[in-house]
Backbone as XML, in Angstrom:
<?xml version="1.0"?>
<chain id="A" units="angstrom">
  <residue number="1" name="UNK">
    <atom name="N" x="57.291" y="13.667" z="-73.355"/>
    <atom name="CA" x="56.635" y="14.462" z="-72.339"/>
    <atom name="C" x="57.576" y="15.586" z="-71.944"/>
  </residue>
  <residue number="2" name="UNK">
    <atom name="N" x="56.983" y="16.891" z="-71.923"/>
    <atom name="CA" x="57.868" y="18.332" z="-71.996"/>
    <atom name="C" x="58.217" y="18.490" z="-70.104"/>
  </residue>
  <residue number="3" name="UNK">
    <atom name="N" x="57.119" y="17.770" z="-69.376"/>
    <atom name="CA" x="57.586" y="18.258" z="-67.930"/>
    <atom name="C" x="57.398" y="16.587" z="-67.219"/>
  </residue>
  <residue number="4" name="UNK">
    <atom name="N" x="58.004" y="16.985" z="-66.470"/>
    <atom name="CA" x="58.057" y="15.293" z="-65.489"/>
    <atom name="C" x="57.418" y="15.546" z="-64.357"/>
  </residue>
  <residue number="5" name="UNK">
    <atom name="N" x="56.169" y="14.841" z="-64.124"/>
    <atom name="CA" x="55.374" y="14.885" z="-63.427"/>
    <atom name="C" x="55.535" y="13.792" z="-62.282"/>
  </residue>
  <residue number="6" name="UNK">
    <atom name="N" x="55.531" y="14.514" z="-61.264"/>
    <atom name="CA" x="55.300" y="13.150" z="-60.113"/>
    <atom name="C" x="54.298" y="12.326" z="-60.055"/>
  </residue>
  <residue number="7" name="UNK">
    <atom name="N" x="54.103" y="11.054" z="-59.509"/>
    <atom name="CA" x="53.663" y="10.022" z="-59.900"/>
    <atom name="C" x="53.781" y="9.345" z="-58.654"/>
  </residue>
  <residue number="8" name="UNK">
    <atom name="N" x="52.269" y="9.559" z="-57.621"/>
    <atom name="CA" x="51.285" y="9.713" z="-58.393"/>
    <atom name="C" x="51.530" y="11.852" z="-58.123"/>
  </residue>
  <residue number="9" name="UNK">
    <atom name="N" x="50.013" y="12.154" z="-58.464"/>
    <atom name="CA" x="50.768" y="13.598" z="-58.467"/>
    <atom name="C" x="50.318" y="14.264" z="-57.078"/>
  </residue>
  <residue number="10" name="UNK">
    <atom name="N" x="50.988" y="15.580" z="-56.861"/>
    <atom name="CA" x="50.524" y="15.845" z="-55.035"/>
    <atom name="C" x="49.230" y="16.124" z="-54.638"/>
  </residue>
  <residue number="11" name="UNK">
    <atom name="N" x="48.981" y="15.441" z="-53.695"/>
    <atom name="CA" x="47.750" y="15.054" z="-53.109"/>
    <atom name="C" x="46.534" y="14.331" z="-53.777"/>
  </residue>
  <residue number="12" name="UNK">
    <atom name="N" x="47.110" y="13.272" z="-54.262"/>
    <atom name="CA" x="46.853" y="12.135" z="-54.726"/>
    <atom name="C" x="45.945" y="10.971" z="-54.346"/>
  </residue>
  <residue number="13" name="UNK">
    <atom name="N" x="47.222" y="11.078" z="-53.097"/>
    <atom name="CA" x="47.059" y="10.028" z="-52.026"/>
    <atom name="C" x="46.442" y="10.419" z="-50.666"/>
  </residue>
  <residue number="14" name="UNK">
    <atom name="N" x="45.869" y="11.712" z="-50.795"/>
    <atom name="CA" x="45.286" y="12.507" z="-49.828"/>
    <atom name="C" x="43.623" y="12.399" z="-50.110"/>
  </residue>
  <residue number="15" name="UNK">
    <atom name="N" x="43.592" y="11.714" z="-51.393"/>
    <atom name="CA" x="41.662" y="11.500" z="-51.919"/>
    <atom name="C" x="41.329" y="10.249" z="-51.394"/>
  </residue>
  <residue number="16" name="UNK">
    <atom name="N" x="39.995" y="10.594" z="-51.141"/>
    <atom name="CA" x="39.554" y="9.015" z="-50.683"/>
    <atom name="C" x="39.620" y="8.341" z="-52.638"/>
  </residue>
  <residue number="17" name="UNK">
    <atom name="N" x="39.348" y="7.214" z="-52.148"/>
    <atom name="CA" x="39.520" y="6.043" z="-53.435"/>
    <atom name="C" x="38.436" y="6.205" z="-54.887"/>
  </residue>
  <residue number="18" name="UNK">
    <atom name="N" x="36.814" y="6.666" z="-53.797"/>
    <atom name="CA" x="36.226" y="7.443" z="-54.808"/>
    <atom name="C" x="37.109" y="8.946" z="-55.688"/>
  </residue>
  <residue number="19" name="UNK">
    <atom name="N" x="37.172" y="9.188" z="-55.080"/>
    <atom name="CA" x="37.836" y="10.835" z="-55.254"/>
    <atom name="C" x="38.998" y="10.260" z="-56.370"/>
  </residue>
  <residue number="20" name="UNK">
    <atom name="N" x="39.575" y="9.553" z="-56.114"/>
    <atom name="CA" x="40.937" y="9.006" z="-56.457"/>
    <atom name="C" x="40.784" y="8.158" z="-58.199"/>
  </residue>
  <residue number="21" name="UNK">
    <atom name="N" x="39.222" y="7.804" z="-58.265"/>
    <atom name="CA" x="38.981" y="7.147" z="-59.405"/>
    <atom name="C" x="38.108" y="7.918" z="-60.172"/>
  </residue>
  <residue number="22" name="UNK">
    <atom name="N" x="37.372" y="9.197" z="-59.560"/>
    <atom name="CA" x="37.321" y="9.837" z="-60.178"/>
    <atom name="C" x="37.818" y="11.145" z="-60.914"/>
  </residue>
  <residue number="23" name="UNK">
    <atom name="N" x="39.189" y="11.082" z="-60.442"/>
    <atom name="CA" x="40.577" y="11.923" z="-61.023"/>
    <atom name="C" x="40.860" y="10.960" z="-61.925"/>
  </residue>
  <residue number="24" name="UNK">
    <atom name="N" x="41.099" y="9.881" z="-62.055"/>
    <atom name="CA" x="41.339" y="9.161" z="-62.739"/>
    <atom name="C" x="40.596" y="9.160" z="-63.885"/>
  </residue>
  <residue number="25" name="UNK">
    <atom name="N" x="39.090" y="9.008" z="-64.265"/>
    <atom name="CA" x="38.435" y="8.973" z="-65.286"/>
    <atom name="C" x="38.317" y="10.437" z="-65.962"/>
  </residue>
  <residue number="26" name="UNK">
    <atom name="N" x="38.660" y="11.699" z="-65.053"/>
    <atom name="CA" x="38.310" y="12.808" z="-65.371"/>
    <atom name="C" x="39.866" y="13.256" z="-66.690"/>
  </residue>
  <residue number="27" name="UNK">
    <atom name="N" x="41.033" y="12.725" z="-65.738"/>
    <atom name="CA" x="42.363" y="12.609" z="-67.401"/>
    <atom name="C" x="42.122" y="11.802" z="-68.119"/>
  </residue>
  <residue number="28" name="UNK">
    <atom name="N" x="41.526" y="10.537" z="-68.080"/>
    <atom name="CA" x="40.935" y="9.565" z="-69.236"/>
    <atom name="C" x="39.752" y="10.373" z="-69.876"/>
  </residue>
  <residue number="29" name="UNK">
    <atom name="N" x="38.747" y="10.884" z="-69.694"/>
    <atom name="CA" x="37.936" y="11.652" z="-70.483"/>
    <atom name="C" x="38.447" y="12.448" z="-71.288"/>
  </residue>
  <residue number="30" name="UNK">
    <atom name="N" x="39.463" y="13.513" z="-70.640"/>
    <atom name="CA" x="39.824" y="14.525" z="-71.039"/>
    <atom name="C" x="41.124" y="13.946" z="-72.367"/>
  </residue>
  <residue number="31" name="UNK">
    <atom name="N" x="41.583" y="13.076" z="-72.093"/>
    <atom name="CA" x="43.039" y="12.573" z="-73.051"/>
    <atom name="C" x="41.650" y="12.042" z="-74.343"/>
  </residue>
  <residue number="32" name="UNK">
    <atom name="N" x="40.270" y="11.056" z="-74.134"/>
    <atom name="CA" x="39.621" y="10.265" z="-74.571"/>
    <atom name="C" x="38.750" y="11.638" z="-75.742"/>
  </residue>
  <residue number="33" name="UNK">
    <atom name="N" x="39.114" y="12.857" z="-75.206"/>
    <atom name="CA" x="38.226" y="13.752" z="-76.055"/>
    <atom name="C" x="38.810" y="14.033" z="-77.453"/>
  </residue>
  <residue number="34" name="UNK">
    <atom name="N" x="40.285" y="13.958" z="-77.784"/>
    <atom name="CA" x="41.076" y="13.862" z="-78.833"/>
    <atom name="C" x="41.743" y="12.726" z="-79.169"/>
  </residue>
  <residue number="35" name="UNK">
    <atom name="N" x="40.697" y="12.101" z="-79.976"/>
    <atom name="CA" x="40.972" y="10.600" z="-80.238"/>
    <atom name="C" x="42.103" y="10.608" z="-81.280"/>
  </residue>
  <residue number="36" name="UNK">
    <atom name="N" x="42.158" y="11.576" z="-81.505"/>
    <atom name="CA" x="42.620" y="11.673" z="-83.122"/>
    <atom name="C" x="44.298" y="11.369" z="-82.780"/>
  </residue>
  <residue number="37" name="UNK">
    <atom name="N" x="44.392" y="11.923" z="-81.472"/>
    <atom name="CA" x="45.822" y="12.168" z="-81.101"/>
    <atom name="C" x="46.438" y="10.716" z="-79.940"/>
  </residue>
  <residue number="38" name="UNK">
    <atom name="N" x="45.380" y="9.873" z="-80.217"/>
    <atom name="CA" x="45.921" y="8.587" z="-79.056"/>
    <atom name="C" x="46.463" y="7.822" z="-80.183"/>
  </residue>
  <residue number="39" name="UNK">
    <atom name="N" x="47.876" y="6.939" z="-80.264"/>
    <atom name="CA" x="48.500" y="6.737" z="-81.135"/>
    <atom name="C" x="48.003" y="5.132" z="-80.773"/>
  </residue>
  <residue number="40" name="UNK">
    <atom name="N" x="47.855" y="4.528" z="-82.127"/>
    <atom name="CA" x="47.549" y="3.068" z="-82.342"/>
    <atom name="C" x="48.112" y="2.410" z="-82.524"/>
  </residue>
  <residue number="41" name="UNK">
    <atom name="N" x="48.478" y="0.995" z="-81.599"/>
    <atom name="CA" x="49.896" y="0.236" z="-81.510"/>
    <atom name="C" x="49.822" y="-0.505" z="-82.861"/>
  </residue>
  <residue number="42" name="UNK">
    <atom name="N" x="51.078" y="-0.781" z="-83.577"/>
    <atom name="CA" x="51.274" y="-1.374" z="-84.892"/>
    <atom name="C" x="50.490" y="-2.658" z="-84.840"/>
  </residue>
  <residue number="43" name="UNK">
    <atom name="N" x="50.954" y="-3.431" z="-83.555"/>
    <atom name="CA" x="50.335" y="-4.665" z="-83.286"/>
    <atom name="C" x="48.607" y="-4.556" z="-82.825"/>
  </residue>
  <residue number="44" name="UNK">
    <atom name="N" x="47.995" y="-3.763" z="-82.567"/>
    <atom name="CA" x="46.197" y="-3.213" z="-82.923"/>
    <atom name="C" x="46.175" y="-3.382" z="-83.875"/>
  </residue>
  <residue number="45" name="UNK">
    <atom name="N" x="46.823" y="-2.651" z="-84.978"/>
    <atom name="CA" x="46.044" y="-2.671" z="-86.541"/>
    <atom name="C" x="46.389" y="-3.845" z="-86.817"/>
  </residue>
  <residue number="46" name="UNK">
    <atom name="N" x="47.501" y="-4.610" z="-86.600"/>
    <atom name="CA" x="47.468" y="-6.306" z="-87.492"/>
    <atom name="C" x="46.588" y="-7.004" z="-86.763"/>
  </residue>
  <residue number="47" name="UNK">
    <atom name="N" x="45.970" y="-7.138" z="-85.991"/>
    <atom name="CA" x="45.227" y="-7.502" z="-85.230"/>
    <atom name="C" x="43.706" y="-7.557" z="-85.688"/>
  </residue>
  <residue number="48" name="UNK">
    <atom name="N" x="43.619" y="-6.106" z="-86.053"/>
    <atom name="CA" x="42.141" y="-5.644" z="-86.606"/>
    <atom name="C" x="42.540" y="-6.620" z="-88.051"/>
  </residue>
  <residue number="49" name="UNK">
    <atom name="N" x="43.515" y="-5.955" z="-89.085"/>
    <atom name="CA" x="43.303" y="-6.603" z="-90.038"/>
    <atom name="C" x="43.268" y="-8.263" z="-90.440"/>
  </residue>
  <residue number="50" name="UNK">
    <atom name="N" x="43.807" y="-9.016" z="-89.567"/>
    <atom name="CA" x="43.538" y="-10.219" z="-89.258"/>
    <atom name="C" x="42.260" y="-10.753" z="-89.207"/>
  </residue>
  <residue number="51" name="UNK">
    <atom name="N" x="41.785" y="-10.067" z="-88.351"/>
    <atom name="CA" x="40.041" y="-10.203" z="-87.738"/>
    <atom name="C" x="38.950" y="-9.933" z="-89.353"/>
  </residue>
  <residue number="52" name="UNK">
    <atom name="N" x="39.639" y="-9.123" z="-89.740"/>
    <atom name="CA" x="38.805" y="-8.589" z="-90.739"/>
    <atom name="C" x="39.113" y="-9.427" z="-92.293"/>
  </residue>
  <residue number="53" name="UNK">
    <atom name="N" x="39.933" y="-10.039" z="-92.470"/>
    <atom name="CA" x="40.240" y="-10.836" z="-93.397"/>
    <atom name="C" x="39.764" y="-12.166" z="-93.272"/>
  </residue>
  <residue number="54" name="UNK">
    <atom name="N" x="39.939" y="-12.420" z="-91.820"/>
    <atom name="CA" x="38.766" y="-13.528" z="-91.796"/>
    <atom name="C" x="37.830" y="-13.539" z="-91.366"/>
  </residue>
  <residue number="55" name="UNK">
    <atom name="N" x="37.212" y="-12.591" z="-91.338"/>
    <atom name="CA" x="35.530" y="-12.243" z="-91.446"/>
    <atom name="C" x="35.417" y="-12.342" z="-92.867"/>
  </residue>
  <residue number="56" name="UNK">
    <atom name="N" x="35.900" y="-11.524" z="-93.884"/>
    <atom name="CA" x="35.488" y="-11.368" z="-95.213"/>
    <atom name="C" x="35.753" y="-13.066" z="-95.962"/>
  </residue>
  <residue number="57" name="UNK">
    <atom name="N" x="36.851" y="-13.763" z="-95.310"/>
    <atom name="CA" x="36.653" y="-15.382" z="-96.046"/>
    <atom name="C" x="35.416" y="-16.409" z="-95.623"/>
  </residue>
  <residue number="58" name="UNK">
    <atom name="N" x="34.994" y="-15.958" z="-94.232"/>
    <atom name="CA" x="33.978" y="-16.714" z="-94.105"/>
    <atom name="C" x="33.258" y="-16.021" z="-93.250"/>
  </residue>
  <residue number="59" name="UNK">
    <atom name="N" x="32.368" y="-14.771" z="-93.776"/>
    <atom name="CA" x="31.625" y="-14.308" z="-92.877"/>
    <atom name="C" x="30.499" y="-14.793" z="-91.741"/>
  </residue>
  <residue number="60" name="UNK">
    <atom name="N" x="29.699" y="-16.094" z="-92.210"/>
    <atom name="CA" x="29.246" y="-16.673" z="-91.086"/>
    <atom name="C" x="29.142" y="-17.391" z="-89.913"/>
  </residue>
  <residue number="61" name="UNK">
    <atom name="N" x="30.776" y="-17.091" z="-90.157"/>
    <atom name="CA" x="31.763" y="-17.967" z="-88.768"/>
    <atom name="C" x="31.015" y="-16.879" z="-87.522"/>
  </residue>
  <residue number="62" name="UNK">
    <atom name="N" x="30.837" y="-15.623" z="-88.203"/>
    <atom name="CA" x="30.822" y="-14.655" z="-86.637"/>
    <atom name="C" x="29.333" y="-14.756" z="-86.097"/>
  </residue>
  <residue number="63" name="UNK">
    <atom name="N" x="29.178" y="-14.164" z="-85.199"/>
    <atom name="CA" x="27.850" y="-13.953" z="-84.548"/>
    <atom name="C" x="27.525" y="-12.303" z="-84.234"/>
  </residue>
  <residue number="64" name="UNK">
    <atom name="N" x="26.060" y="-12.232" z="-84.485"/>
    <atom name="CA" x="25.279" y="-11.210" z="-84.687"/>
    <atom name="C" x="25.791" y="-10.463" z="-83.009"/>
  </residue>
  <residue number="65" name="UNK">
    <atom name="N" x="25.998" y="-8.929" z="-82.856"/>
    <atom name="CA" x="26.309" y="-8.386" z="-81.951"/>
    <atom name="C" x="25.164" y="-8.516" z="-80.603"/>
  </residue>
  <residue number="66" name="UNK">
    <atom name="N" x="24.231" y="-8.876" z="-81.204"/>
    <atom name="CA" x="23.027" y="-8.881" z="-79.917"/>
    <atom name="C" x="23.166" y="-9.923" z="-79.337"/>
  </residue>
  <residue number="67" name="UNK">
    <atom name="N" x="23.623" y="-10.958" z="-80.082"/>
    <atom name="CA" x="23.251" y="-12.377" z="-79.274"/>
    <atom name="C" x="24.678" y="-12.719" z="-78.653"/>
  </residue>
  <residue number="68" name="UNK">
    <atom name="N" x="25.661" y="-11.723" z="-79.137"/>
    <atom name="CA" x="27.212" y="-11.863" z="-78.525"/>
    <atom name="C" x="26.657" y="-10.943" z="-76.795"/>
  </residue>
  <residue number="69" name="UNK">
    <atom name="N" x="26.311" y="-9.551" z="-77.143"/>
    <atom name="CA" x="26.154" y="-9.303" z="-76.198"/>
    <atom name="C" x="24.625" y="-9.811" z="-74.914"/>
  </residue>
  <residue number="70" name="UNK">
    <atom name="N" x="23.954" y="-10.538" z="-75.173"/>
    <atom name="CA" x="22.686" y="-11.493" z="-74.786"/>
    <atom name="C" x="23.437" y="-12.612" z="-74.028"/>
  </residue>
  <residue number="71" name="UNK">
    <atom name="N" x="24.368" y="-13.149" z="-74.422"/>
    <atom name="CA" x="25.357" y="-13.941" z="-74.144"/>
    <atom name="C" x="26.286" y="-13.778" z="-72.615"/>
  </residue>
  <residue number="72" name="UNK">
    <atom name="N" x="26.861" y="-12.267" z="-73.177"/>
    <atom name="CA" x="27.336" y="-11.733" z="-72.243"/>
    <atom name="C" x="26.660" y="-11.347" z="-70.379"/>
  </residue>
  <residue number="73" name="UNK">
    <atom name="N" x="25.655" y="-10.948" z="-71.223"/>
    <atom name="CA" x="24.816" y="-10.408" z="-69.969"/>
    <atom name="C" x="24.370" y="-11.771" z="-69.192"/>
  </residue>
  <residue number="74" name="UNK">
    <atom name="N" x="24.115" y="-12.760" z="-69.779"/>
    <atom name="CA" x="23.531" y="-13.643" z="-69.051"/>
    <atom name="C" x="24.559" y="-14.248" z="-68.049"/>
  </residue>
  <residue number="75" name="UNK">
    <atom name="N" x="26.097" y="-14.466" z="-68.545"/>
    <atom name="CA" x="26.892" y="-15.015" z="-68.051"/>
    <atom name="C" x="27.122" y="-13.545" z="-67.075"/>
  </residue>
  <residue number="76" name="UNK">
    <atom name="N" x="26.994" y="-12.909" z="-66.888"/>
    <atom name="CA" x="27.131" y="-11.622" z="-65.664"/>
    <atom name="C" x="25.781" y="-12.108" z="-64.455"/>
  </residue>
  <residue number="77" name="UNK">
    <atom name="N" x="24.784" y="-12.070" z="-65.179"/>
    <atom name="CA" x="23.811" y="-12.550" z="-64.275"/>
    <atom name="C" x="23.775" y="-13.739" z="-63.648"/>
  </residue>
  <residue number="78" name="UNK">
    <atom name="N" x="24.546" y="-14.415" z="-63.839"/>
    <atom name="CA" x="24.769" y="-15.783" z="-63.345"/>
    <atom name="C" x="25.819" y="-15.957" z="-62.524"/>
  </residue>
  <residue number="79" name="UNK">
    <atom name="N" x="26.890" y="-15.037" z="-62.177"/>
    <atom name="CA" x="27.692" y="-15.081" z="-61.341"/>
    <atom name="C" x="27.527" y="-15.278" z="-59.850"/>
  </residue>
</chain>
């Protein structure tokens, strides 16, 4: 990083909490628009490739994305 930024930065702490989270998502959008340039931890890709090697030895271990997320939702609705 070329400049050192205060942290948090000025008038920060002067936003209400809305205000405050939506500064927040507005540098996450903006960093999230050049994906190309967010660097991928070594330990992500062994991770992925793990996942993916054993998907390909026994692919019907996994479950279909609808009924993962069907799953999901229900256990939200049930809280």
């Amino acid at each position: 990083m070329a400049n050192v930024i205060p942290n948090p930065p000025p008038g920060f702490d002067d936003l209400t909490i809305s205000e405050q989270i939506d500064y927040v998502q507005a540098l996450w959008d903006r960093i999230a628009a050049s994906p190309e340039q967010i660097p991928v931890p070594e330990w992500h890709q062994q991770i992925i490739q793990e996942r993916l090697e054993a998907y390909r030895a026994n692919p019907s271990a996994g479950r279909v994305w609808s009924n993962v997320r069907a799953n999901i939702e229900d256990k939200l609705r049930n809280r």
